[in-house]
N, C-alpha and C positions, 0 to 999 in steps of 0.2 A: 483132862481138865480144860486145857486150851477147844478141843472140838466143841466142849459142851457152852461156850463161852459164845462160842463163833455162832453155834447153832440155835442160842438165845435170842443171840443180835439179829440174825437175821430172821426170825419168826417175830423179832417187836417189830423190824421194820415193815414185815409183811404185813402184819394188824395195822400199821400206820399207814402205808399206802391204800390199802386195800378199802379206809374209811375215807379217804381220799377219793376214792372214785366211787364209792357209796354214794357220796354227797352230790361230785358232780352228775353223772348217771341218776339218778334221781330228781336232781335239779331240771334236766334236761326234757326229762318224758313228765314230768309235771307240767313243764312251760308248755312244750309239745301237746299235751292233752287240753291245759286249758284254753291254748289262743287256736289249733284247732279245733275243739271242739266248740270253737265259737264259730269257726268262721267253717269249716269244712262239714261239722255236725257228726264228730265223734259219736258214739252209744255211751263210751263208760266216763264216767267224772273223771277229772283231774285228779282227785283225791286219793286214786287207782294206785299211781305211780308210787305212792307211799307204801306200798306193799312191797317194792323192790329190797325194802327195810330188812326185808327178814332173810333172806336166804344171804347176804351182805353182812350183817350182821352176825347168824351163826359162823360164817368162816373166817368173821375180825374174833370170835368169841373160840373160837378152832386153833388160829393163829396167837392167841395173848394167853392161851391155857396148855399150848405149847414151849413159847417163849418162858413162859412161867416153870414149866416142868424141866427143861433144860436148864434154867440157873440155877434152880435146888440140884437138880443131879449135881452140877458144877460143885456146889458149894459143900456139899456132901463129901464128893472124892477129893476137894481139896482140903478138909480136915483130918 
């Protein structure tokens, strides 16, 4: 019970952090693509960087359908 508790918590933290630097990383190569691409003469738009959305997002959506399935286990073997 206790493992499956511990193994929850730390799979919501991992979806928590993990959106955390979603943001920032993404934040980042946006800025980076629109002020060079102004001044250096990038090819791809800025717009680009929002694509880091997804592979980000499936392993916050990995991490919270983890977390999720270890507190049911929990809750399960503690009834």
């Amino acid at each position: 019970m206790k493992k499956y508790r511990i193994l929850s918590r730390l799979f919501a933290a991992l979806a928590i952090l993990l959106s955390d630097v979603m943001c920032a990383v993404t934040a980042f190569s946006y800025c980076d693509l629109w002020w060079g691409g102004r001044c250096a003469g990038y090819s791809a738009p800025a717009s680009t960087a929002l694509l880091l959305c997804i592979p980000y997002g499936a392993g916050i959506l990995i991490c919270a359908g983890l977390a999720w399935f270890f507190w049911r286990a929990g809750q399960k073997q503690s009834d």
